[in-house]
C-alpha positions in Angstrom: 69.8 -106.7 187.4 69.7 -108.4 190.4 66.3 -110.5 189.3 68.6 -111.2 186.5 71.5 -112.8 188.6 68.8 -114.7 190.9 67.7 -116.6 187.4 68.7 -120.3 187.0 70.9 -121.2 184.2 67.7 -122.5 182.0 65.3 -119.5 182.8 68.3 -117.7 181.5 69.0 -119.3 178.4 65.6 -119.3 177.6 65.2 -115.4 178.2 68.4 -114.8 176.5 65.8 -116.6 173.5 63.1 -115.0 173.9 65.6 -111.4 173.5 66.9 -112.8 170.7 63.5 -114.1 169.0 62.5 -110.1 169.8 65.4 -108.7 168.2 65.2 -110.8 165.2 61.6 -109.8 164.8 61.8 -106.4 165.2 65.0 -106.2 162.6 62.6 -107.9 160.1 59.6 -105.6 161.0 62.1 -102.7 160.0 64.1 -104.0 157.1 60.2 -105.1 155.1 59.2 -101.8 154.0 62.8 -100.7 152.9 62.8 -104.2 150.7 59.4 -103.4 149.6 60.4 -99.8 148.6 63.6 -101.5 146.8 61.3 -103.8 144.5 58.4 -102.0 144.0 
């Protein structure tokens, strides 16, 4: 993680974003077909 550590506070911040936008996302991607399933 050493590219990690070499970051500066904004470029992490903004990564630490762009993981979370990702997570999000994929959490959605996962829970639309069980919802569909549920309602349909």
């Amino acid at each position: 993680m050493k590219w990690y550590n070499d970051m500066t506070e904004q470029q992490k911040q903004s990564f630490q974003k762009v993981i979370a936008v990702c997570v999000v996302a994929s959490i959605i991607i996962l829970l639309i077909p069980i919802v569909m399933h549920f309602f349909l």
